[in-house]
Steps between C-alpha positions, in 0.01 A plus 500: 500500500754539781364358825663633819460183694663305313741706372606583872525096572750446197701802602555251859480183307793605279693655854415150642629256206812720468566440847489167443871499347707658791301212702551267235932622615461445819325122467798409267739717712471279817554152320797548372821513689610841660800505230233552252260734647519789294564354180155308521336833621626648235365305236148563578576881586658586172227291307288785643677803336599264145162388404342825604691639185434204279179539566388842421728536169382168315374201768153653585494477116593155411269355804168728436522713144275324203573175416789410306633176320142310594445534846865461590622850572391875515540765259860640680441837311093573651609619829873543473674758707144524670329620171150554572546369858321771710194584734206411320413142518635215267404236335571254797292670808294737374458683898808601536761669371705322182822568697424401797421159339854508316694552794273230742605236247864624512528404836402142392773538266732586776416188712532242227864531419544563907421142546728328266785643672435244772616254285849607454564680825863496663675439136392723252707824336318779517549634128372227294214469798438844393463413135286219518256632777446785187514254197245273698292768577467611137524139355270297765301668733348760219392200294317283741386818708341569095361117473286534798414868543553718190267590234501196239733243759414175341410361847245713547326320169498110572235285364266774577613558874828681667769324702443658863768692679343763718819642614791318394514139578612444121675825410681546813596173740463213184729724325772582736486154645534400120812721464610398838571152441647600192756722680562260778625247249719777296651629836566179642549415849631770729861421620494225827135413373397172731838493700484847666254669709273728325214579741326807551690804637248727610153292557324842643532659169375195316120539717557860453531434093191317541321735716552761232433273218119391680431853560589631136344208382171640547525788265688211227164286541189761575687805336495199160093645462627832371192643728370530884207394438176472211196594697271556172634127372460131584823495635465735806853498629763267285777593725365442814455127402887519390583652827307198679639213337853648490467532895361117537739359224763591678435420817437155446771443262698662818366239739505202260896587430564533914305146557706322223792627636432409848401164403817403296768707635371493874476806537298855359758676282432897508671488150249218377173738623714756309506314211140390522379859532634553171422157353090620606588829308607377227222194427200753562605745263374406174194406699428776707222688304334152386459307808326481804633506867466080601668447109774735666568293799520216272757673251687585811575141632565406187749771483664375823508138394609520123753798592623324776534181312697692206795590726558173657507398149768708381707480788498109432598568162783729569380795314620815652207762440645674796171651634232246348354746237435171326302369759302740653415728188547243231307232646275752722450743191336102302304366724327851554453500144347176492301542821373821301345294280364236713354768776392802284091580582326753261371680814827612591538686185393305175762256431394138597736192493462157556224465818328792324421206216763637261734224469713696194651739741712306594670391157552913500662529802726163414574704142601787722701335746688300227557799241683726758642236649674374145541869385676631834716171511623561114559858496653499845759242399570707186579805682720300779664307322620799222615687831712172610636493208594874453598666812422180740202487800685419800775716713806257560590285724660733759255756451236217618755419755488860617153578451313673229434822767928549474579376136221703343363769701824623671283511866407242800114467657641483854814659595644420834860634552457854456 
C-alpha cells in the first residue's frame, strides 16, 4: 500500500542523490587545471543524460528484473522499456510507488560511472569516453548492482547470511575505484606527469563539490531505507539512524584527514578536508543502516587514516589516478565494507556482524569486497583495452598540450580577452 510519507521522502531523496553529480562536477572541476575545466565537467554532466536512457530501456532490467544466469544478472526483458514499471508498489519497497523506486536507483547509476571519470581526467576523447561510460553501465554496474540488491543476487544468499551494503559501499565506490585503477593504468600518465605543475585550479569549487556531495549524501544514505519511517515495526525510523551516522562519519573522517595533513605537510590543506569529507562518505555507506553512531565515528577515522594513507601511496608509486578515485572510493568504499561487518548491531535494524557475536559476517563482506573488486577490474580492462585498440583512449599530444576544454569541446571555462 502506497504510504505518503515515505513516498514524499524518496521523491527528495532521489532530487538529493541526483544532485549529487553536478556537485560531484564541480569537486573534480576545481582539481584539475583551468585548461581542462569543462571537459571534466562534462564528463559527469553528460553521464547524467546517457545513463538516464540506458537505464529505463534495458539497465533497470539487468540490475533488478528476476534472476538470470544464477544470481549473476536480471531478466533484461521483465521491465524493459519500463514494462510494468508504474505507480503501484514493486517488489523492492512495497510503500511506494514501483517507479519511483526505478528512477531513485537510477540516480545511483548516474553517480557510479561519474566517479571513474576522475581517473582519466585532462586526457581522455570524448567519443570512446562516451562508449564505455554506456558499455560499463550495461556490462558492470547492472551486474554487481544485481549481486547485492536484485531478486536472486547470489550475495544476498551466502552461507545462510547476505554480504551488507546498505547503500552502496560495494556496488558503487569498490566498483568505480575497481574500474578506476584499471583506467588509470590504460590512460597512462597525463602529459608533464611529475615534472610540471598540476595543482588545483579552482580550490573554492572543490569545498563547494564537497558541500554538495555531504548534503546529497543524506538522501544516498537515509533515502537507502526506501521509507521515512516504520512506526508499527521494530525498526521505528531506519533512516534517521542513516542520516546520523552519515552526519558523524563524515565529520570525523573530515577532521582526521585535516589533522594528518597538518601533521605531515605542516599545514591544514582545504583540499585534504575536501577529500576527507568524501573519504567519511564513502566508508559509512554500506554501513549506514547497520550501525550505530560511536561505530560511525570509528568508521570515520578510519576513513581519514586508510584514505589518506592510499594517496600518499600512489603518489609514491607514480600512478596517475588524477583525482584519487582509487583512494578515496576504492579504499574508502573496503574498509566500510569491512567495518560493516565488524560494527553491524541487530538493534539498528537486524543485521549483526562481528561484536554482535557473528563472526561469519565478515567472510561475506570479504566475498563481497573481493568479487566486485575482481569482476570490475576484469571487465573494465576488457572494455578499455578493446577501445585502445580500436579508436584509441587518449586525445594527442597537442590536444593535451592545448587542453581537453579547446581540442574537444570547441569552448574555454574562463575567457579573459573579450
Amino acid at each position: 500500500m502506497i504510504d505518503t510519507g515515505d513516498t514524499a521522502w524518496m521523491l527528495v531523496s532521489t532530487a538529493l542523490v541526483m544532485f549529487m553529480t553536478p556537485g560531484l562536477a564541480f569537486f573534480y572541476a576545481g582539481l584539475v587545471r583551468s585548461k581542462n575545466v569543462l571537459s571534466t565537467m562534462m564528463h559527469s554532466f553528460i553521464v547524467i543524460g546517457l545513463v538516464s536512457v540506458l537505464w529505463v530501456i534495458v539497465g533497470y532490467s539487468l540490475a533488478f528484473g528476476s534472476d538470470w544466469f544464477g544470481g549473476l544478472v536480471g531478466n533484461p526483458a521483465d521491465y524493459f522499456g519500463m514494462k510494468d514499471v508504474g505507480q503501484e508498489p514493486g517488489p523492492y519497497a512495497p510503500t511506494i510507488p514501483h517507479m519511483l523506486f526505478m528512477v531513485f536507483q537510477m540516480t545511483f547509476a548516474i553517480i557510479t560511472p561519474a566517479l571513474i571519470t576522475g581517473a582519466f581526467a585532462e586526457r581522455a576523447k570524448f567519443g570512446p569516453f562516451l562508449v564505455f561510460m554506456a558499455l560499463w553501465s550495461l556490462l558492470v554496474y547492472a551486474p554487481i548492482a544485481h549481486w547485492v540488491w536484485g531478486d536472486g543476487g547470489w550475495l544476498q544468499d551466502l552461507w545462510g547470511g547476505v554480504a551488507l551494503d546498505f547503500a552502496g559501499g560495494t556496488v558503487v565506490h569498490i566498483n568505480a575505484g575497481a574500474a578506476a585503477l584499471v583506467a588509470a593504468i590504460l590512460y597512462g600518465r597525463r602529459r608533464g606527469y611529475g615534472t610540471e605543475p598540476m595543482q588545483p585550479h579552482n580550490i573554492p569549487f572543490v569545498l563547494l563539490g564537497a558541500a554538495i556531495l555531504w548534503f546529497g549524501w543524506f538522501g544516498f544514505n537515509a533515502g537507502s531505507a526506501l521509507a521515512a519511517g516504520d512506526p508499527g515495526g521494530d525498526f521505528p525510523s531506519i533512516a534517521t539512524n542513516a542520516f546520523v551516522v552519515t552526519f558523524v562519519a563524515t565529520a570525523a573522517a573530515m577532521v582526521t584527514w585535516a589533522l594528518l595533513s597538518w601533521a605531515l605537510a605542516g599545514k591544514p590543506s582545504p583540499v585534504g578536508v575536501a577529500a576527507g569529507v568524501v573519504a567519511g562518505l564513502v566508508a559509512i555507506t554500506p554501513a549506514a543502516g547497520f550501525v550505530d553512531v560511536m561505530p560511525a565515528l570509528a568508521i570515520g577515522v578510519g576513513a581519514g587514516l586508510f584514505c589518506y594513507g592510499a594517496v600518499q601511496f600512489r603518489i609514491k608509486m607514480r600512478l596517475d589516478d588524477s583525482l584519487d578515485v582509487v583512494g578515496v572510493h576504492g579504499v574508502g568504499g573496503a574498509w566500510g565494507a569491512f567495518a560493516t561487518g565488524i560494527f553491524a548491531v541487530a538493534t539498528v535494524s537486524g543485521a549483526s556482524g562481528l561484536i554482535d557475536d557473528n563472526a561469519g559476517q565478515l567472510a561475506r563482506q570479504l566475498t563481497g569486497i573481493g568479487s566486485t573488486m575482481a569482476y570490475s577490474f576484469i571487465v573494465t580492462f576488457l572494455i578499455l583495452k578493446v577501445l585502445d585498440l580500436t579508436v584509441g583512449l587518449r586525445v594527442t599530444e597537442d590536444a593535451e598540450q592545448v587542453g581537453v576544454d579547446t581540442s574537444e569541446h570547441g569552448e574555454r571555462g574562463y575567457v579573459f580577452d573579450v
